[in-house]
C-alpha positions as CSV (number, residue, x, y, z in Angstrom):
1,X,0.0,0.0,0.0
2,X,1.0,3.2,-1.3
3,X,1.2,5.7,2.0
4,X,-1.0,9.0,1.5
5,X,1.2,12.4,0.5
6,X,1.2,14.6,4.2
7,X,-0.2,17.7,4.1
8,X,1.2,21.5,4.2
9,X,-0.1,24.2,6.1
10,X,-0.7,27.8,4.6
11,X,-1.6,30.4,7.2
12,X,-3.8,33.5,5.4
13,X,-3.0,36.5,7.7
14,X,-5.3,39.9,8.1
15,X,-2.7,42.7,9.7
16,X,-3.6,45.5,7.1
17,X,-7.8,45.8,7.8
18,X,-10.1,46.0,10.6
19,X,-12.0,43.2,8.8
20,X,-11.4,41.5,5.1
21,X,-13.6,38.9,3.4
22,X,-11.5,36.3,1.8
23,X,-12.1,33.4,-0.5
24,X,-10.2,29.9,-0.4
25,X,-10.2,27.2,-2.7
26,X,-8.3,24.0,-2.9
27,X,-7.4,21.4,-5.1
28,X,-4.9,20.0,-7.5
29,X,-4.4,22.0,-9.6
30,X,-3.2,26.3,-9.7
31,X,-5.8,27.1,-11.9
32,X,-8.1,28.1,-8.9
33,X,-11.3,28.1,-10.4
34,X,-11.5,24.6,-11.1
35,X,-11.0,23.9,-7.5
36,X,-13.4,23.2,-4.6
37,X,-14.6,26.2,-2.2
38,X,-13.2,26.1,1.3
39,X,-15.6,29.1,2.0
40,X,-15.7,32.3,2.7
41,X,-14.9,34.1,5.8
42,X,-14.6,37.6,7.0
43,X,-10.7,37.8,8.6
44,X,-10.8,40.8,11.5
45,X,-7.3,42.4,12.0
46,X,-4.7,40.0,13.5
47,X,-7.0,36.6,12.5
48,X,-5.1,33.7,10.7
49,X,-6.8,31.3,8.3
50,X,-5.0,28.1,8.7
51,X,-5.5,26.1,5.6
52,X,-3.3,22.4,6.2
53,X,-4.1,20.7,2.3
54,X,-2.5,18.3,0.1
55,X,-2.2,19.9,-3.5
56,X,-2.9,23.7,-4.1
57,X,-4.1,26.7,-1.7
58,X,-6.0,29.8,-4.1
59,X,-7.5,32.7,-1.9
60,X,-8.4,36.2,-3.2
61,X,-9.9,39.0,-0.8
62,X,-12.0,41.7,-1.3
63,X,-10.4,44.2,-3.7
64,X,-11.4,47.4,-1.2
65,X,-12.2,45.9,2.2
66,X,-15.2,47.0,4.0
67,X,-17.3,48.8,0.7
68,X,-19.5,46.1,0.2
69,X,-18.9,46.3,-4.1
70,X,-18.5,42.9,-4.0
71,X,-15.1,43.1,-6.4
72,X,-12.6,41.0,-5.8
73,X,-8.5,40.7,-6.0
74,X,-7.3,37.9,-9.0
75,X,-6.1,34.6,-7.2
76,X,-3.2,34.1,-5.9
77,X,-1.7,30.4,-5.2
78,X,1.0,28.4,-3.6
79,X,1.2,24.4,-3.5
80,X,2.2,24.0,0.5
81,X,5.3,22.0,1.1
82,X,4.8,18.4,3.2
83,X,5.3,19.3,7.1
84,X,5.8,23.0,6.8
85,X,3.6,25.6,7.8
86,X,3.7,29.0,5.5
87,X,3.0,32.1,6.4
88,X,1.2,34.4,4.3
89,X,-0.1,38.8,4.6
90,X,-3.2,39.1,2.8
């Protein structure tokens, strides 16, 4: 039996905004929207997402935190490395 690939951890960090909304999606591939939602979440100022994934992390956040427009940043993503934990400043 073939042992399952570990997992990485990417931390999203909020330290620029009293609150942010930001989108995660995960899967196996970096073109991010053919991979599953992880949700949405509002991040308050100092609030870590901890995403722990095998394959790829994508989030975006909103493009002007806080006016409700609804736009959003492009993706960004990074393929977290087996036993490491990343950090990351939204």
């Amino acid at each position: 039996m073939r042992p399952l690939p570990a997992a990485g951890q990417l931390n999203l960090h909020n330290d620029r905004w009293d609150a942010v909304r930001v989108e995660v999606r995960v899967g196996a591939s970096d073109a991010c929207d053919a991979n599953a939602s992880a949700g949405v979440r509002t991040l308050r100022r100092a609030q870590i997402w901890a995403v722990v994934v095998v394959g790829f992390v994508c989030w975006r956040r909103e493009a002007n935190p806080g006016d409700g427009s609804g736009v959003w940043t492009g993706w960004v993503s990074q393929q977290p490395v087996e036993g490491i934990t990343a950090d990351v400043s939204l």
